[in-house]
Each structure stands twice: as C-alpha cells, then as structure tokens.
C-alpha positions in Angstrom: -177.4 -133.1 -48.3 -175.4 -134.3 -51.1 -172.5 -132.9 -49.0 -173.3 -134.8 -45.9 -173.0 -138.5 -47.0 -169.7 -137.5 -48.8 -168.3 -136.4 -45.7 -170.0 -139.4 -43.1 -167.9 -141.5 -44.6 -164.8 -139.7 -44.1 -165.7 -139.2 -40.4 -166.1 -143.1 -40.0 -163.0 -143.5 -41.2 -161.2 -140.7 -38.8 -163.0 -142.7 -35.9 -162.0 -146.0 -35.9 -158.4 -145.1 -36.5 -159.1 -142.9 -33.1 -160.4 -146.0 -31.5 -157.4 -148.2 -32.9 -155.2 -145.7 -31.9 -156.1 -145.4 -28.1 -156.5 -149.4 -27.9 -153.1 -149.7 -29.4 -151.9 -147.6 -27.0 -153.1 -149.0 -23.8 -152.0 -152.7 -24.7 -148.1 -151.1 -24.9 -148.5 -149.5 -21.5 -150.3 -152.7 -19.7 -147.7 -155.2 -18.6 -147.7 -158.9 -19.9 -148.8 -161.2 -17.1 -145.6 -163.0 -15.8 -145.9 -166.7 -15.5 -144.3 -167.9 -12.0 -140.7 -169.4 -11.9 -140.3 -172.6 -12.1 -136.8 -174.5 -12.0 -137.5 -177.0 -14.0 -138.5 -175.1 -17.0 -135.8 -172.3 -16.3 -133.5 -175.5 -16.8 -135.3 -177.7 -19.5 -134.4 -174.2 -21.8 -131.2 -174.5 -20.8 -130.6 -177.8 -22.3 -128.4 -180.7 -20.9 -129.5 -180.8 -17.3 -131.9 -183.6 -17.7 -130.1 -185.8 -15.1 -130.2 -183.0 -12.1 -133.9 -182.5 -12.7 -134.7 -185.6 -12.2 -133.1 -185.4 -9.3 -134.5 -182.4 -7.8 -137.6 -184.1 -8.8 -137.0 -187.0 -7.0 -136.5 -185.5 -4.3 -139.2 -182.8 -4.2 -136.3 -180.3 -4.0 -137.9 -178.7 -6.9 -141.4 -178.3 -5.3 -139.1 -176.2 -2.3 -137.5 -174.4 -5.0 -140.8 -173.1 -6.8 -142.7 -172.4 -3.8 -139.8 -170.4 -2.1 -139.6 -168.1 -5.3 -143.2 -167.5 -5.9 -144.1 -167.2 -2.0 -141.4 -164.9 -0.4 -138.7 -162.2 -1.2 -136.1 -164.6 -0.5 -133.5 -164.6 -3.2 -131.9 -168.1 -4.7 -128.8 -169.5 -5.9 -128.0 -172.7 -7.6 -125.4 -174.3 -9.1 -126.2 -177.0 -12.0 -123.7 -179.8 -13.2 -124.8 -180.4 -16.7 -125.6 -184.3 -17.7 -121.7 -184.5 -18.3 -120.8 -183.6 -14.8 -122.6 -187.0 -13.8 -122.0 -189.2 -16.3 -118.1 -188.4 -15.2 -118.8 -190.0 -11.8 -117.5 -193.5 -10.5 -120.5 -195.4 -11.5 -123.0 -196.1 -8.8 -121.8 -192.4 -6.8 -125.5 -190.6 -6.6 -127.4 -194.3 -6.2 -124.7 -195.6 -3.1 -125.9 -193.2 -1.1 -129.5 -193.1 0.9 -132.7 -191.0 -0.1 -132.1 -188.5 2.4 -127.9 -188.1 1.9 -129.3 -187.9 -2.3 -131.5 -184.5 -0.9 -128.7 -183.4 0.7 -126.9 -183.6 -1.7 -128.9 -181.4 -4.2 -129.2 -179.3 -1.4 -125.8 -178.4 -1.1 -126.3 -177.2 -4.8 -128.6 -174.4 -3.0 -127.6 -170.8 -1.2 -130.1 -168.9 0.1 -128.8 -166.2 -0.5 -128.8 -164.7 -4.5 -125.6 -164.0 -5.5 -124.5 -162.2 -8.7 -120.8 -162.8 -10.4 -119.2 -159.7 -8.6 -120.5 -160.4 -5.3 -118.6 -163.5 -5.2 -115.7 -161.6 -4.9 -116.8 -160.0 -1.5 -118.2 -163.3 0.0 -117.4 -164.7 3.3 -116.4 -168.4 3.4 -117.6 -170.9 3.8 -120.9 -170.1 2.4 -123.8 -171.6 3.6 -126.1 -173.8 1.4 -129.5 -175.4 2.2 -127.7 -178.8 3.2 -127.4 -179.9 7.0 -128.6 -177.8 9.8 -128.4 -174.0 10.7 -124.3 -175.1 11.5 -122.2 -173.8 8.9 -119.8 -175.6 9.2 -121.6 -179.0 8.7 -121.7 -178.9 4.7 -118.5 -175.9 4.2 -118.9 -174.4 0.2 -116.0 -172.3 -0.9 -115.2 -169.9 -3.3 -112.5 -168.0 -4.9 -112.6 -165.6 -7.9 -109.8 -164.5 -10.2 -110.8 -161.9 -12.1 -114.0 -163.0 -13.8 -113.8 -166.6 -13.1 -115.4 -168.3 -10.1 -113.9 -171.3 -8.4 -115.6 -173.6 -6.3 -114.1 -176.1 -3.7 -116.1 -178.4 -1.3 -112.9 -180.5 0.3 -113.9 -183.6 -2.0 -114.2 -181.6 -5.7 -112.5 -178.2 -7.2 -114.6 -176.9 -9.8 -115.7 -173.5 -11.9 -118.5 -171.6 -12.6 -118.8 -171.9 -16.0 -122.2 -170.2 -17.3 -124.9 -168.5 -16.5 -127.8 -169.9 -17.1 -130.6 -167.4 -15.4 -130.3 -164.5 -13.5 -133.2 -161.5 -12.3 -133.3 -160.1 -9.2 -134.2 -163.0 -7.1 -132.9 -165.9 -8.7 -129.5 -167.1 -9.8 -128.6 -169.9 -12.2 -124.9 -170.9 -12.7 -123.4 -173.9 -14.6 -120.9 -176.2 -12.8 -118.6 -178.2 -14.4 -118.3 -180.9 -11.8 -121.0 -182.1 -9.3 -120.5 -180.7 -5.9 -120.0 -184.0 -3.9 -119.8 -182.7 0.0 -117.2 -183.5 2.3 -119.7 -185.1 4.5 -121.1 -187.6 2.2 -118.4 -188.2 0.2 -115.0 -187.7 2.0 -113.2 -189.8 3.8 -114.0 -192.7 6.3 -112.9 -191.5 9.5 -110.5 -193.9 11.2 -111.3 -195.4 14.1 -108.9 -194.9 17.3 -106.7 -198.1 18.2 -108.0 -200.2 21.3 -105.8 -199.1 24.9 -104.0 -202.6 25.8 -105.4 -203.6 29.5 -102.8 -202.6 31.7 -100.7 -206.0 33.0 -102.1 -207.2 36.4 -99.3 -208.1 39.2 -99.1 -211.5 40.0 -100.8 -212.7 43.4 -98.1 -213.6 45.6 -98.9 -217.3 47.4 -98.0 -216.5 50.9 -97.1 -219.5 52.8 -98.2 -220.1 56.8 -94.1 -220.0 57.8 -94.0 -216.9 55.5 -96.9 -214.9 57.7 -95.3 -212.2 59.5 -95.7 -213.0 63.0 -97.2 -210.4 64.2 -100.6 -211.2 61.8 -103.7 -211.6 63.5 -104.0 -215.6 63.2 -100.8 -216.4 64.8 -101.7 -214.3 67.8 -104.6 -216.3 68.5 -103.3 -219.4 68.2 -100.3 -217.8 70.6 -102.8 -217.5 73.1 -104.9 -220.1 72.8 -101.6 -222.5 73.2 -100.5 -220.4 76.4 -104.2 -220.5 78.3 -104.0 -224.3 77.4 -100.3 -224.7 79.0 -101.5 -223.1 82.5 -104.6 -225.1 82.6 -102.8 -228.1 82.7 -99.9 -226.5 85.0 -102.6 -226.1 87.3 -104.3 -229.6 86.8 -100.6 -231.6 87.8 -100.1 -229.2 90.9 -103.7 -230.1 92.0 -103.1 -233.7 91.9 -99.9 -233.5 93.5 -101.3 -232.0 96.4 -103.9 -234.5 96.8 -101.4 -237.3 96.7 -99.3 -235.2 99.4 -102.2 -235.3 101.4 -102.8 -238.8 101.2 -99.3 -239.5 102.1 -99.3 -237.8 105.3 -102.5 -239.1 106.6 -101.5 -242.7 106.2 -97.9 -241.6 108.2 -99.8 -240.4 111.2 
C-alpha cells in the first residue's frame, strides 16, 4: 500500500505533462484567425501617408477598397505618394478640382488587376486603373521597367516605384514618389478652334428702268398696252371722219 501512494503521485505527474503535451500541440497546428485587410491600417504601418488616407477617406475610396478585398477574389494594386509627394504640389492642386474629379483622382492610383515587380515587365500599356469608364483610353497609366526599377508616366507626371509597402497574393502596395495627376484632370486646356469669317456678300446691283433688258416682262406689257391704246383711237378719228363725210354729202344733194 505503502508502494501505491509513492507511485500516484508520479502518475499525476506523467499525466498532466500528457495533457500539456497534446494541447500544446494542437494550438501549433490550428491557424491564427486572420483579421480582414484594411487599407487604411496596411498604410497607417507604413508611416507618412497620412495625407492620401484622408483622401481615400474622403472620398469613400477606402470603403471600395476594403469591401473589394474581403468580398471577392479580385486582386488590387495601388500606388501611394507619401505626404511629401503632396506637399510638392502647386498649392491649391488636390482642393481646385471638384469632389468627383478628387475620386478620380485617387482612383487612378487603383489597377484592378495585382501586379507583382516582375510582371510589370510583361505588361501591356496603357494599363487600366479604376478611373473613368470601361474606355481605356480615358485615364492612359504607363509603365516601363529597367531592370529592377519601375517607371511610371501619366502624360502630366514621370515618376518611380520606389517601395513596397505590402504585398500577398491579392493585394499590392507600392510607393510613388510623385502623385499621379492624370492627363484628364490635369493637362492641358484644349484650345478652342478660331471662328470661320462669313464669307463676303456681293453687292446688289441697283438696276435702273433704262437699264432693264427689253425683253423683261414689264416692258412687254406696257408695249402692248401702248399699241391696243394707239388702234383704239386710230379707229375713233376714222369713225368720225366718216360721219362728217356723210354729213357733207347729204347737205350737197
């Protein structure tokens, strides 16, 4: 009996390092749950951004952004000026323009498409962002690589890709140095196309009665109305001449 409680204790001891053991064990194998993406956060970590979150704030371009990632398959890239890239801009740039030219604005910041570093080697241009319509051509991004570096160009800005700031397999973060300012928004007021002179009017000509051709239409009617009038009175003096002739010869007889 003695025996026993010497060795219960000894058991006790085997089983709860068993127990600690297995439990150890299963918390290694069980994933941590993932918390959903989130833009904002992906950049606040980043640092130096604070300007371009407020914007996609703002503009609920953020909201897009968060529900795209956590409610489809559809992979994301962005490109983010840093505070710098703003501050560097003609005062008064982001706040000339209207609410809706400021979304798309930050939406020409968006491809919806993800895009790692070597695949924007093989990319097509332009590339299509999230600004404008379905036409590609609207809001035209392009890029060039040479060897690892990554040059942007939107017809108003040139500009690299200078960091990356997150990257998985559905979204893509890179660092720009330069706001991308759109050719649409922010290019060049188109000119507008000089007024046609009128073409010069010929003078009326002031055609006088002697210069009517005489063949016109008036003069022939006064023509005939003077040659009815001459017979009439043709005929009126030989009527009265023959009365008179008559008279004559009956006061001879």
């Amino acid at each position: 009996m003695a025996k026993l409680f010497h060795f219960l204790p000894l058991l006790f001891l085997n089983t709860m390092i068993f127990f600690q053991t297995i439990t150890a064990q299963t918390a290694a194998v069980a994933p941590a749950p993932a918390g959903p993406l989130n833009i904002t956060k992906v950049l606040e970590k980043a640092g130096q951004f604070t300007t371009f979150i407020k914007l996609l704030k703002t503009t609920q371009v953020a909201d897009r952004i968060n529900s795209q990632l956590n409610n489809s398959n559809q992979g994301l890239t962005i490109f983010a000026p840093p505070d710098n890239a703003f501050s560097s801009l003609k005062a008064g740039t982001i706040n000339s323009i209207s609410t809706q030219d400021q979304l798309q604005l930050l939406q020409f910041h968006i491809l919806p498409t993800l895009y790692t570093m070597s695949q924007f080697q093989t990319a097509s241009n332009p590339l299509h962002t999230q600004a404008g319509n379905s036409d590609d051509g609207e809001y035209p991004l392009n890029v060039t690589t040479s060897g690892n570096q990554v040059n942007v160009t939107t017809g108003v800005v040139d500009t690299t890709v200078s960091n990356t700031i997150y990257s998985d397999n559905q979204l893509a973060v890179y660092q720009v140095d330069k706001v991308l300012l759109p050719l649409a928004l922010f290019g060049p007021a188109p000119t507008a196309a000089p007024a046609e002179a009128p073409a010069p009017t010929k003078p009326e000509k002031n055609v006088r009665a002697s210069d009517a051709p005489s063949g016109s239409s008036d003069s022939s009617v006064d023509a005939s109305g003077a040659v009815g009038l001459n017979s009439q009175t043709v005929k009126g003096v030989t009527f009265t001449v023959g009365v008179v002739f008559m008279i004559v010869s009956c006061l001879w007889m």
